[in-house]
Structure formats: C-alpha cells, structure tokens
C-alpha positions in Angstrom: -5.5 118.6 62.1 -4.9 115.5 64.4 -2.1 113.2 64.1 -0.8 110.3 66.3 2.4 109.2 67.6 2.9 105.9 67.0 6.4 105.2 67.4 9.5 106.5 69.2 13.0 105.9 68.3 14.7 103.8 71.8 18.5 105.4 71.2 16.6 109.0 70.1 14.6 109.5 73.1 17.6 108.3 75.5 19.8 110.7 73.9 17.0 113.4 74.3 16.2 112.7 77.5 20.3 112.7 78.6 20.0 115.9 77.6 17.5 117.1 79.3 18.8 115.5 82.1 22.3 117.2 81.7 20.8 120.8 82.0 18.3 119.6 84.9 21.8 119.0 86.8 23.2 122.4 85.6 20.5 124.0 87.2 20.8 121.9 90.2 24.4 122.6 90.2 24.7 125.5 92.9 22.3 124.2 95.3 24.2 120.8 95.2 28.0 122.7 95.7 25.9 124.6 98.7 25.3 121.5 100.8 28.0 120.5 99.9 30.4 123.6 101.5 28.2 123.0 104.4 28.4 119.1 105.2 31.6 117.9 103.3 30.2 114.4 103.6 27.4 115.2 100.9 29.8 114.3 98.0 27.6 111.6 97.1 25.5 114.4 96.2 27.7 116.0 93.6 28.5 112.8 92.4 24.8 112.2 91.5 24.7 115.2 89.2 26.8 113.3 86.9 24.8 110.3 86.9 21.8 112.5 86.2 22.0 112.4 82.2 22.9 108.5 82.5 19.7 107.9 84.5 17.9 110.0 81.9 19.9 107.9 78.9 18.7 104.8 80.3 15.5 105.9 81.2 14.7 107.4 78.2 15.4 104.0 76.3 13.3 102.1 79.0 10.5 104.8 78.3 10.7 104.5 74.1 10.1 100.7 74.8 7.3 100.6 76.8 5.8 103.5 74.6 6.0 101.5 71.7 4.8 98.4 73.6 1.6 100.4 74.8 0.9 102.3 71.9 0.9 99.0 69.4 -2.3 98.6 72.4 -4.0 101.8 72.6 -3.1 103.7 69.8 -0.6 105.7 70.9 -0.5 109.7 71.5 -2.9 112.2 69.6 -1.6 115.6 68.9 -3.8 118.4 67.3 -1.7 121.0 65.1 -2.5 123.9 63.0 -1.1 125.7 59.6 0.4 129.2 60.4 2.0 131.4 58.2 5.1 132.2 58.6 6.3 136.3 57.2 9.2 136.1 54.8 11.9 138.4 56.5 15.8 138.8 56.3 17.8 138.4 59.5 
C-alpha cells in the first residue's frame, strides 16, 4: 500500500532532528577531546559539539518549512508499506 507525506510538524522535526544531532556529537565526542589534547587551541572544536543539536533544532524547523512549502507543489513524499503479522508472545 502507498501513502504520502504531506505534512511535517516545524517544532516536531526540530526536536527530532536535535536529537539526532545530540548523539551525532556523542559519537564525535572522542575524536573531538583527541585534537583537542593535541593542539589546546582547538577548543572551538569542543565547543561546536554543543552547538550540534542547536544547528539540528533550527535546521530541522527550517527543513519542516520548506517541506511543507514544496510538497503543497509536488505532492510531497510517497512511502510503500506492508501488513505483517506480528506473533503474540509474553516478555
């Protein structure tokens, strides 16, 4: 079965994409504290994995808008799914 995207929600997709933005700069945590052990004057580069979920907050609103805007145009995304059946089973 097809279905379409039509919409995103601006603050939703921010939020999502500060997330995903956070653990980005949790992975690129130890390589970041390397360089900076090695040239103390990199700070600006542990500063910037803070920023990191703030770009993607911003970003990700930015983005929403100009989804919505395009996809009022074109039709937005098409995603195909399927039914599957899920087994009953105690955990």
């Amino acid at each position: 079965m097809k279905r379409r995207i039509t919409r995103l929600t601006v603050l939703q997709t921010g939020k999502l994409l500060a997330t995903l933005y956070g653990f980005l700069s949790i992975i690129l945590l130890p390589f970041v504290l390397i360089g900076v052990i090695a040239n103390s004057r990199n700070l600006a580069m542990l500063l910037m994995l803070f920023a990191y979920p703030i770009i993607g907050f911003v970003g990700g609103i930015v983005l929403a808008i100009f989804y919505n805007f395009a996809a009022k145009w074109m039709g937005g995304l098409e995603i195909e799914e399927e039914a599957m059946e899920i087994e009953n089973r105690l955990y």
